[in-house]
N, C-alpha and C positions, 0 to 999 in steps of 0.2 A: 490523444490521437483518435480519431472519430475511425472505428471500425465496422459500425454498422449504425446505421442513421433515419431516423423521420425527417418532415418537414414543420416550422414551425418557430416558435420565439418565447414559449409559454420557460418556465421555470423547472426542473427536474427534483425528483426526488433521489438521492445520493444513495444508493443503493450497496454500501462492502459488504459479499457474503465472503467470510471467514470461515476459515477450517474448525474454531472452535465457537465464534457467534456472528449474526448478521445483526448490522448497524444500519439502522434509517434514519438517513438526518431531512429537512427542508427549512431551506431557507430563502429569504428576500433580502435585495438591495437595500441600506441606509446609505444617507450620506458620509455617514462617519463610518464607514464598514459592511455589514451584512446585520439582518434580525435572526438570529437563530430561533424557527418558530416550533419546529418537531425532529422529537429526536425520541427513538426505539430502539430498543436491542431484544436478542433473546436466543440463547445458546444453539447451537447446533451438535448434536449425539455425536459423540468420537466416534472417527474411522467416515464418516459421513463422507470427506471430503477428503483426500488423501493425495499430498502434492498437486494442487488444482485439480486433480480424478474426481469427479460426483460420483461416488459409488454407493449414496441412498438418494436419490433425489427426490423420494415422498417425504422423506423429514429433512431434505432442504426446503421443501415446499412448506414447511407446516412453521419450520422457523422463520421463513421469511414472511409467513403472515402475521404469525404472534409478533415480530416485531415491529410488520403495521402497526399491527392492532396495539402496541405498547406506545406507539408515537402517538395514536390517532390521527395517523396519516390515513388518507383517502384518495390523494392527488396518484393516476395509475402512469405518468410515465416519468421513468425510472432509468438513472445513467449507472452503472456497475462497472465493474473492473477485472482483466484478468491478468493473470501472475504467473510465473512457473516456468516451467524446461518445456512448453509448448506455444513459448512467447520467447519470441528474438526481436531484442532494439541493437542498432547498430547506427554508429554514424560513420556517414560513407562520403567520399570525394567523387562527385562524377563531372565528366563536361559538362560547362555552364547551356545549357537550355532553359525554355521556357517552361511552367506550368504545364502546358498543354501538352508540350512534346515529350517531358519526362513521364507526364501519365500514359501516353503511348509507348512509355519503353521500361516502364518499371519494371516489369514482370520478369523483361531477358536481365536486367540490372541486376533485382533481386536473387537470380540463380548464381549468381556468382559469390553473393555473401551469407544466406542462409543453408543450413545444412536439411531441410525437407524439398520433397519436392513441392514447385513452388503452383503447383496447381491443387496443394492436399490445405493452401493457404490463404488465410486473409491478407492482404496487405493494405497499407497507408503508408504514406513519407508527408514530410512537410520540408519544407528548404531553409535552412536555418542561416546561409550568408551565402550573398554573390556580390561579393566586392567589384566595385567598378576596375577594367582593365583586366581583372583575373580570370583564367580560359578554366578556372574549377569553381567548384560551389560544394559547400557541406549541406550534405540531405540528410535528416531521421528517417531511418526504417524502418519499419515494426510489420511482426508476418507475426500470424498467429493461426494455428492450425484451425481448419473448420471445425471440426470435432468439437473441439475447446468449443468455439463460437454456439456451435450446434446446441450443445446442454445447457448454455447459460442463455441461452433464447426459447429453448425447451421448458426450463424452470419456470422461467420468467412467467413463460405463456400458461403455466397451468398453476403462476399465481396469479394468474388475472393481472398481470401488469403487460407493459408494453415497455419494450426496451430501444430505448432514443438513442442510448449512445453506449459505446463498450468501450472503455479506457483501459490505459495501464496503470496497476496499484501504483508503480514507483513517479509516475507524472500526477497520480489524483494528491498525491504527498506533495508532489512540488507545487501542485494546484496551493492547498490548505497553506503551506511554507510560506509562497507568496502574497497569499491577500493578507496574511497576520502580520507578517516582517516586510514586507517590500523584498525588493530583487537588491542585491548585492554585486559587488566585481570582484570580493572575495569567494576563491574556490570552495566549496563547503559542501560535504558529503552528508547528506540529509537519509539517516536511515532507520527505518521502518522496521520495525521487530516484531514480525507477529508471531500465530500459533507454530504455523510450522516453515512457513518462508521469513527470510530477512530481503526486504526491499532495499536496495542501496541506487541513489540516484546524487551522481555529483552534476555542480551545477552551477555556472555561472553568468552572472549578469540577465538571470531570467532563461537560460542556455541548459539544454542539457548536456552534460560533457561526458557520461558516463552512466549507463544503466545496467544493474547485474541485480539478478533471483538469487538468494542462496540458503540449498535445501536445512533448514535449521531454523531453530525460534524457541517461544516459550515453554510450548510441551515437554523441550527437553528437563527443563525442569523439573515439573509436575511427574514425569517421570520416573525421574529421579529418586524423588519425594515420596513417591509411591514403593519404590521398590526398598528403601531404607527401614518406614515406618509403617509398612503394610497399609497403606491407606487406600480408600476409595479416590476416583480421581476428581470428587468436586470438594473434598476435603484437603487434598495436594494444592488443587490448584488455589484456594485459599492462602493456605499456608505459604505458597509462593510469592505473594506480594504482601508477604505483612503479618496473613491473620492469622489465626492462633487453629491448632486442634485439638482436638477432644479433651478433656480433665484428666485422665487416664495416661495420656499423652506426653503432659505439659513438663514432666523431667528428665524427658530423655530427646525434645525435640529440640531446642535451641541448637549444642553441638553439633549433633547428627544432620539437623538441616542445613547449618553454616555451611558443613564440609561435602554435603552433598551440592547444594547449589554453589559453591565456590568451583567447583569441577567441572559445573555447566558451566560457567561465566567464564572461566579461563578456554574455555573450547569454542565457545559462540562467540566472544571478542578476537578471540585467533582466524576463525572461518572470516569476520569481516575485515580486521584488520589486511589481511592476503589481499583482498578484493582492491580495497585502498591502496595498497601498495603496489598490486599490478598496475593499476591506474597513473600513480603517480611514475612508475617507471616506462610506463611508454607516450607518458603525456608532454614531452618537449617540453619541461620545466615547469607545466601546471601544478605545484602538486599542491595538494591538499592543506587549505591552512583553519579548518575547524568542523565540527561533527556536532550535529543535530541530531535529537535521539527520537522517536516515537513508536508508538505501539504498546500494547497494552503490557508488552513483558519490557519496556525501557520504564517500568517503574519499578521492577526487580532490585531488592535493594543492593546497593554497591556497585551496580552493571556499570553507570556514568563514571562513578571513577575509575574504574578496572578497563575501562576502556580508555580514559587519559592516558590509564599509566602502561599500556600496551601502545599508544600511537603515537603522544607522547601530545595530543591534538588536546588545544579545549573543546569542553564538549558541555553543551547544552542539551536538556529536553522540552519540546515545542509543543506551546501550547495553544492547538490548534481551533479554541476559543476566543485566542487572544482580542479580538475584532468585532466576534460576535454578541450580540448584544440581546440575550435570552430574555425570551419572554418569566413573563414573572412570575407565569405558574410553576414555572421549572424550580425543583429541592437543589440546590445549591451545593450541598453536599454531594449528592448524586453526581453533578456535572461535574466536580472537583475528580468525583473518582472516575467519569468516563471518560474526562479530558483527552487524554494522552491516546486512546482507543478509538477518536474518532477523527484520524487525520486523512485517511483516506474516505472516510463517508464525509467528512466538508469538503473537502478538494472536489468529489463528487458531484454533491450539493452544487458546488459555484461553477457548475457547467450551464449551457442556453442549450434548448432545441437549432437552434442557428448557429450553432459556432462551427468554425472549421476542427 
């Protein structure tokens, strides 16, 4: 959803600033897919960013240069995304209108289904079906608080960038989902696991059916991990996806960390599993028939199956390179282990200055 926009046709730099790191991707058209030409990261200090809150925005600012400066990007205009309990999508039924007349009336619409007031908001909708004969139409809503808008144009502006477009995390996911796999007419919950949000967007035929934030992610972990084996937290957050800690360490962390990250995983599969389920109980028989996993904590080991065996859904993790076709300077290993973490900065990426 285009929330705030230039003019133009040039190509974007995919901008995800993360509560735990900012990812910069850019990319160009192939015929067989996209070139994936730059891709940067570079952590951002805990507490930084706190449920979409900027609460240091000088070292959001220093992260989102360094991981310019990691991509050796240069190109300054920049599509980003926001998330959280200050982002409302809703699909709504209204009388069938035109274009024109709904944008004269969204505003009185919109008070009816968001819970801010609706002048403290950004808005956008797009029309997603007006069946011929039918006196209703399904609209996308999205209201996001100016505030929200406000800092991440603030950021933006005091990294020397320019911000072309402000998406939502759970659509730059459907973005990435779709140019790698094509669209489906299977229902499919495609969800995003990150630091401290889980992006859940179901979705069909290209359609969005369902969008929910839900306040949970990988920290919990690290957490976790921290509070078991006294650890620092960039030695946790290692040890969370795999890597090993200190020598010192090495005979008391295998069990300890099993049962510690088994405790997260059964809480964070329960928080999304609910999500799904609401979905499918108010969805007139849609319901869910498989789960796409992404984010840097769906490499968490055992998350994929603990989450089958909670939905009962197969479940894949997407890989949101599948398409692109990296330059050859790129370490191969590298992009192996950033895969899964850059599905919202391609979804990103594969925005236009022109698009609606």
């Amino acid at each position: 959803m285009r929330l705030f926009s230039r003019f133009g046709a040039r190509s974007l730099v995919g901008l995800d600033i993360g509560s735990s790191s900012v990812k910069a991707v850019e990319l160009a058209p192939a015929p067989d897919g996209f070139d994936l030409l730059r891709v940067g990261t570079a952590p951002v200090p805990p507490e930084s960013i706190v449920q979409g809150a900027f609460l240091n925005s000088g070292a959001i600012v220093e992260a989102i240069g360094a991981a310019l400066e990691d991509g050796k990007i240069r190109a300054q205009d920049v599509c980003t995304a926001v998330s959280g309990h200050s982002v409302i999508v809703k699909k709504i039924a209204l009388p069938k209108m035109s274009q024109e007349e709904l944008e004269e009336s969204i505003r009185w619409e919109a008070e009816q289904y968001i819970p801010f007031d609706v002048n403290e908001v950004n808005l956008d909708f797009q029309i997603l079906s007006e069946a011929e004969g039918e006196e209703q139409m399904d609209v996308l809503l999205v209201a996001v608080k100016k505030d929200l808008i406000d800092d991440y144009v603030q950021v933006l502006g005091e990294a020397r960038l320019r911000p072309a477009i402000i998406d939502v995390a759970a659509f730059a996911v459907q973005n990435a989902y779709e140019a790698n796999y094509g669209t489906s007419e299977e229902v499919t919950a495609l969800v995003h696991i990150g630091a401290q949000t889980v992006h859940i967007d179901v979705v069909q035929g290209g359609m969005p059916l369902f969008t929910r934030d839900v306040s949970a992610g990988g920290n919990q972990y690290t957490e976790e991990i921290q509070k078991v084996l006294s650890l620092g937290f960039e030695e946790a957050e290692r040890m969370k996806i795999g890597g090993s800690g200190s020598e010192e360490d090495q005979e008391v962390v295998p069990q300890e960390v099993e049962e510690a990250m088994r405790s997260v995983t059964e809480s964070l599969v329960g928080e999304i599993a609910r999500s799904i389920e609401f979905f499918s109980a108010t969805a007139a028989g849609n319901d869910v028939t498989r789960a796409v996993l992404s984010g840097g904590s769906a490499q968490v080991p055992g998350l994929d199956k603990a989450f089958h065996e909670r939905t009962g859904l197969p479940v894949s993790i997407m890989n949101p390179l599948a398409r692109m076709r990296p330059n050859k300077r790129f370490d191969p290993e590298r992009l192996e282990e950033l895969g899964p973490r850059l599905g919202v900065g391609i979804g990103l990426a594969l925005r236009r200055l022109d698009d609606r």
